[in-house]
Each structure stands twice: as C-alpha cells, then as structure tokens.
C-alpha positions in Angstrom: -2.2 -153.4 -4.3 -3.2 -150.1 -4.3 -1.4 -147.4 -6.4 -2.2 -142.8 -6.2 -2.1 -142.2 -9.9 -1.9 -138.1 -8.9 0.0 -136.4 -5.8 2.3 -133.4 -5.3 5.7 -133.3 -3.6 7.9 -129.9 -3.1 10.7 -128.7 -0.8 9.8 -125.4 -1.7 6.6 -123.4 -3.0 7.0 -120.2 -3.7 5.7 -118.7 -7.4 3.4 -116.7 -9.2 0.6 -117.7 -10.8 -1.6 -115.2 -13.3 0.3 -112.5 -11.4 -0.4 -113.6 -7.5 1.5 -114.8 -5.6 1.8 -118.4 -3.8 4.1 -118.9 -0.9 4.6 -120.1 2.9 3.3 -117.4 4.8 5.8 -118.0 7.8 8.4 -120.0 8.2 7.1 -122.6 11.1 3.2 -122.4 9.4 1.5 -124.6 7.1 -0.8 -122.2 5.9 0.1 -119.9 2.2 -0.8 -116.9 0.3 -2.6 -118.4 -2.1 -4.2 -115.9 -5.0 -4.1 -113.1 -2.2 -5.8 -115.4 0.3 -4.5 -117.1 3.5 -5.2 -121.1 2.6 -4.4 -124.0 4.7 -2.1 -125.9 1.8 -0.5 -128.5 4.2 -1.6 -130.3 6.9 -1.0 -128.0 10.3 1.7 -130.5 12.0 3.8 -129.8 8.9 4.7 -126.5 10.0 8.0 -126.1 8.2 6.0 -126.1 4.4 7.9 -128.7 3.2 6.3 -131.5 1.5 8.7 -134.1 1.2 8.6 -137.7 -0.8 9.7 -139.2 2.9 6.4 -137.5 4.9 4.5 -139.1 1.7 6.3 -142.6 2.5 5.1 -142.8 5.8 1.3 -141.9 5.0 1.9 -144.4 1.7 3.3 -147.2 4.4 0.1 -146.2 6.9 -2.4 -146.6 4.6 -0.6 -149.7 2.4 0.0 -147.5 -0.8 2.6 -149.4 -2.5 3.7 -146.5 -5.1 2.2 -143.2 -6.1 2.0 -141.0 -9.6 3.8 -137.2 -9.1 2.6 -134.8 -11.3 3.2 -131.1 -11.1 1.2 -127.6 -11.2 2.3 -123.9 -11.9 0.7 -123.0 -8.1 3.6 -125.4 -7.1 6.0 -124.0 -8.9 8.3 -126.2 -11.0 10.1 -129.2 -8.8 11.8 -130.7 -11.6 15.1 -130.2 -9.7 13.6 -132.3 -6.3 11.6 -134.9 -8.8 14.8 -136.0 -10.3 15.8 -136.4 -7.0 12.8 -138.4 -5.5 13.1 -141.2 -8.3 16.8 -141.7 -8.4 16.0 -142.4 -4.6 12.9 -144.4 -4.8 12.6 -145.8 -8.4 10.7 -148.5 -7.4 7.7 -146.4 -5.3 7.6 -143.0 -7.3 6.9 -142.2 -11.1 7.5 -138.4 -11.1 6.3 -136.1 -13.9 8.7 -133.3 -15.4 7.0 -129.7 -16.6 8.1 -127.0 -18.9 6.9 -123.1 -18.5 4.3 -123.5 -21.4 3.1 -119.5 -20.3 6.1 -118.4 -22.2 7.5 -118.7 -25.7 10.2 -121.1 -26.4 9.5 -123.6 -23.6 10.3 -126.5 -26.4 14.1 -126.5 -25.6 13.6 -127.3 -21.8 11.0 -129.4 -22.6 14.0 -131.6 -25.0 15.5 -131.8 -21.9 12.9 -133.1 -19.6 11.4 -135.8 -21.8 15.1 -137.4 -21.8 15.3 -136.8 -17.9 11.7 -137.9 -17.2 9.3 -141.0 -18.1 6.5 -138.4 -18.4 5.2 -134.7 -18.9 2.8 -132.7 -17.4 1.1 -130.0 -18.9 -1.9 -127.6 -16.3 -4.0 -126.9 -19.5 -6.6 -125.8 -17.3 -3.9 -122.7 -16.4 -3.5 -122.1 -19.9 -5.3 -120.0 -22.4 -8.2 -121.9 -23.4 -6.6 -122.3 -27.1 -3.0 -124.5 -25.4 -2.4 -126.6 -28.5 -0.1 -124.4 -30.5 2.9 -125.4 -32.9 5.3 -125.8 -29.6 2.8 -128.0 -27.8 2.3 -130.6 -30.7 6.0 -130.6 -31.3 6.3 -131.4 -27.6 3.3 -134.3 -28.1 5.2 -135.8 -31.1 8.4 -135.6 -29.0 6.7 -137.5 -26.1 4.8 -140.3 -28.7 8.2 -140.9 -30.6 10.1 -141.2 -27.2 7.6 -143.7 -25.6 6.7 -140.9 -22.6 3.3 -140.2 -21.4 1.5 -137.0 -21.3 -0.1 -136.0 -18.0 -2.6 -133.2 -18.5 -5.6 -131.7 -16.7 -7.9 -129.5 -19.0 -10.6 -126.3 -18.3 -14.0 -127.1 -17.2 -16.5 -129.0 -19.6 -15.5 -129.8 -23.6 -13.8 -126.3 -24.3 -10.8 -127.8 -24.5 -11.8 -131.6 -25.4 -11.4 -131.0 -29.0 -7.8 -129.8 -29.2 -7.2 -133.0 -26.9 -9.0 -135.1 -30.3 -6.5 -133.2 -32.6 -3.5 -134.6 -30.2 -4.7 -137.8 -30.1 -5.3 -138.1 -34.0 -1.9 -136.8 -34.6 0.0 -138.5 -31.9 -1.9 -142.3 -31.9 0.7 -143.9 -30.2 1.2 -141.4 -27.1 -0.1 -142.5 -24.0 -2.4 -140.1 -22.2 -3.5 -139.2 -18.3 -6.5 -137.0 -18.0 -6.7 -135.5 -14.2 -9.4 -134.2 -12.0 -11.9 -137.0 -13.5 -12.5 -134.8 -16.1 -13.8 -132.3 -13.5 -16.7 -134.3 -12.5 -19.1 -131.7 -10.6 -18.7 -129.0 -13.6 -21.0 -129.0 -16.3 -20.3 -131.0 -19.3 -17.2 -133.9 -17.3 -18.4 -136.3 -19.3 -16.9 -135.3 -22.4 -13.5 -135.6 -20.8 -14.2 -138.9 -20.2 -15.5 -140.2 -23.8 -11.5 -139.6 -24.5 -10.4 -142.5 -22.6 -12.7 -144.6 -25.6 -9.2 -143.6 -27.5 -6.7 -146.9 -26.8 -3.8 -145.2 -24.8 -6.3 -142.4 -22.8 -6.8 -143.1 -19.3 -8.6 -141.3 -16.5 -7.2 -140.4 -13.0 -9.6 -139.1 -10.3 -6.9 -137.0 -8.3 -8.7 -134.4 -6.5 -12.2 -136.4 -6.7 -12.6 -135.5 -2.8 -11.9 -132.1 -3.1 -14.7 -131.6 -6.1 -17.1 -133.3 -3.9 -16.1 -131.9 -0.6 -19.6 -130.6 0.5 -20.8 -133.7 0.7 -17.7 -135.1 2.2 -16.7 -138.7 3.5 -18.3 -141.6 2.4 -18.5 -139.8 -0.7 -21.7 -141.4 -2.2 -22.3 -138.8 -5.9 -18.0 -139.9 -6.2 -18.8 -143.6 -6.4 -21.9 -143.0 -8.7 -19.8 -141.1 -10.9 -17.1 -143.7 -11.3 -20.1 -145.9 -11.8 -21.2 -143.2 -14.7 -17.6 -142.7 -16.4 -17.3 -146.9 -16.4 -20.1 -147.6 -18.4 -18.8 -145.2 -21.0 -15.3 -146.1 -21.3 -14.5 -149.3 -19.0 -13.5 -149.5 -15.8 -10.4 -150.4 -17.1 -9.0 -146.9 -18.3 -10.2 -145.2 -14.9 -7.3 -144.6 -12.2 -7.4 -144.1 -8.3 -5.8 -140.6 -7.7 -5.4 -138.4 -4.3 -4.3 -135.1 -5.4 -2.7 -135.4 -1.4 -1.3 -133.4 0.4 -4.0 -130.7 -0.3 -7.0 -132.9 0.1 -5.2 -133.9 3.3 -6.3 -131.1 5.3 -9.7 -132.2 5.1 -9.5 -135.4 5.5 -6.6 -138.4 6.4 -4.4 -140.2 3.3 -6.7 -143.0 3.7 -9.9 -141.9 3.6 -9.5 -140.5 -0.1 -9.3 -144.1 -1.1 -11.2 -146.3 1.3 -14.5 -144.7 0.2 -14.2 -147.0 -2.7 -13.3 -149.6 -0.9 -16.1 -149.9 1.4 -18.4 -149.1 -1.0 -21.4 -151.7 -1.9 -22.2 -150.4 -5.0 -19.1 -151.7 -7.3 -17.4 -155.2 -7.2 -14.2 -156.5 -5.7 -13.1 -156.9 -9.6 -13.5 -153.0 -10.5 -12.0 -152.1 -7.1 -8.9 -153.8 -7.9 -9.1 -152.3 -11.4 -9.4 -148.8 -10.0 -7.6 -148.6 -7.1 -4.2 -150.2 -8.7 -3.9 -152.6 -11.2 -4.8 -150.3 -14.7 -2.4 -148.1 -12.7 0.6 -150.3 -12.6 -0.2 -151.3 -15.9 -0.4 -147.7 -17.5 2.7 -146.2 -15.9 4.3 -149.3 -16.1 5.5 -150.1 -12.4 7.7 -152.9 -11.8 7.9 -155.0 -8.6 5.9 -153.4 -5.6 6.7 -153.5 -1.8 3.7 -155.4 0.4 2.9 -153.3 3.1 1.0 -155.3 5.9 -1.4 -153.4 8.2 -0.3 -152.1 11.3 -2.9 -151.4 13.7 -3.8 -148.1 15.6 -2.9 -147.2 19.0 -6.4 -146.6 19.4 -7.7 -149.6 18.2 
C-alpha cells in the first residue's frame, strides 16, 4: 500500500505571485513563465498544460499508488473550484486540500467556506511574510481544530517560522497538522521543523524531497539518511511519503520518487511500510483502497 501524502493537480495555471507572473507560455507547450523565467513545469508530452486528476490516475495505477494527498500553492493559483471536483469524482483515491488568499485582508470569510467544503486547509507559509500567524490565521486554526480538519502547511527555511507553529499548536491541541518539504531538509536548520512532529497530531511529509536533493539525483543516498536522521527524533511513525509530482516529474518518472526508498538497504521492511503508506492512511484517514497489481513494461 503505498500512499503520495503531497501532489498538485490544475486545469489551469495562470497567477501572480510577489508581482510575477506564472502561466503556460503557449498553448500546445509544457513549459511556463515562471518568476520571469522560461521553466519546464510539466512533463513535455503534456503539451496542452493541463494537469489533470486522470493523467495522475494513470501514473498512480503505473506505479501501484493506491491514493494521493492534493495540496495547493499560490504559484498554482487557487484550484478550489477543480478540487471540489476531483473528490466528488474519486472519493475513495484523492484527499484534496482547499486554500484561502492569506496575502490579503479578510481571507477568513472564504476560508468559513472552505473548511465546510473541504476535509483540509492549506496554507504556503513559506510565501508569506515571515511573521504569517496573525489574529485571522489563528481564527482560521481554531476553526480547523473545532471542525475536526487538518492543516497542511509548508514553512520558510530553518526555525524562523517554527515558533509561531509552537504558538498554533499550544493554542489549537487538538488540530491535526502536515508539515511539507521535510522541513526543507538541505537548508540550514530542517531539523527544527522536524522536532514538531514530537507534538501528538504533527506529522511530516517529504513532498519535494527529490527536488531538494536533485544534484545528487536518483538513488538518492543523503534522502534516505535524512529520513534516517528525522526518525530517530520523532519516530518513524509521524514521517509521510510525499511526491510533490508533476514538477519533480520532469526530472525523473512517478516511480522513481518513491522506489529509492524502497530499494534502499539502509531502513527495514517495517519503516518502509510506515513511510511509504500506512501513517498516511492513518493521518488523513483513507478508507478502503484499490489493489493495483503490477503490470509489466513493454520493454521488459
């Protein structure tokens, strides 16, 4: 059972981020304007820039995925519209994330709105001001503890936001809590991120572990020994398997950004099924999943 605690989906990307833009470049390219730079977002046979939950189904079915976390990001722009969508559809393989503008004043009325619509909120920290937690934002966090949602949330490099994330937690015991990026494991000072998940309901997801180590690249050696690192702090039992796909695609296939860790000698068949699905299914709370047999390659 294997289980992408962080991925992306959108029909659309087209936003402004910090005042750049982010869009498809061309209408039968994969490539986008990304901060006033040409960036290969998609994969190149997904020429028409859509990145749809039924391109994800097929690589999920490929690579025996059985269900997959979608969070969201301002350089997406906001999919709560296609989200809703994607779970009414497939309520048994997706557990979508809903998100609020948090750059602008007065965000807490749409945010009412998505925490009835959606089993979780995301909030891009890391795309905030460095001071996020404002009276708004912990009236959004009680909002999420008292309606049994979780809170999805990637913070800025090293600890300078880890102690507004202590203040959440010591207000909002109950909430359940998804830190991305692995706490941003190549940037000084990661493991502070991590010490959260020593807080009951704080896990750890490693979407976008393969892009942070992508100069080394595939079979990602310093990625296992930093799982390694973060589980004898907190338990390999709070740390999640994430993709961040369909960027990380580009470099790599679906599969590869997960069979690293299988393949690897260095932890045991036990923490592999910890961390590639099972704390997972258990955190977001997904029901009965589909068993996906292997299907062999053409060129096997």
């Amino acid at each position: 059972m294997i289980i992408d605690a962080h991925s992306h989906l959108w029909l659309n990307q087209d936003t402004t981020v910090n005042g750049q833009p982010i869009y498809q470049l061309e209408s039968n390219r994969s490539r986008s304007l990304f901060f006033g730079e040409e960036r290969q977002m998609l994969p190149p046979f997904m020429t028409d820039g859509q990145n749809t939950a039924e391109r994800f189904l097929s690589n999920m079915d490929y690579a025996q995925v059985a269900a997959a976390v979608v969070t969201q990001e301002f350089i997406d722009g906001l999919q709560n519209s296609y989200l809703r969508q994607v779970e009414n559809h497939y309520p048994d393989r997706f557990f979508t994330f809903g998100m609020a503008d948090y750059r602008h004043s007065g965000f807490i009325k749409h945010a009412e709105t998505l925490v009835k619509e959606f089993k979780g909120i995301k909030v891009p920290a890391a795309r905030l001001s460095q001071q996020f937690l404002n009276d708004e934002m912990m009236q959004m966090m009680h909002l999420l503890e008292q309606e049994g949602k979780i809170l999805g949330i990637e913070l800025m490099d090293g600890d300078v936001q880890v102690g507004q994330m202590e203040e959440i937690i010591q207000e909002c015991p109950k909430l359940k809590i998804a830190i991305g990026h692995f706490g941003m494991v190549t940037r000084p000072g990661w493991l502070e991120q991590i010490k959260l998940a020593r807080h009951e309901n704080v896990y750890i997801e490693s979407g976008g572990i393969t892009w942070l180590f992508n100069d080394e690249f595939y079979p990602f050696p310093s990625a296992v020994h930093a799982i390694k690192e973060a589980a004898e702090l907190v338990g390999m039992e709070k740390l999640m398997w994430g993709s961040d796909y369909p960027r990380t695609i580009t470099a790599i296939t679906y599969k590869m950004s997960y069979d690293f860790i299988q393949k690897t000698q260095e932890l045991s068949k036990h923490e592999k099924r910890l961390f590639l699905g099972e704390n997972a299914k258990r955190f977001f709370g997904f029901g009965e999943l589909p068993h996906l047999p292997y299907v062999k390659n053409m060129s096997e």
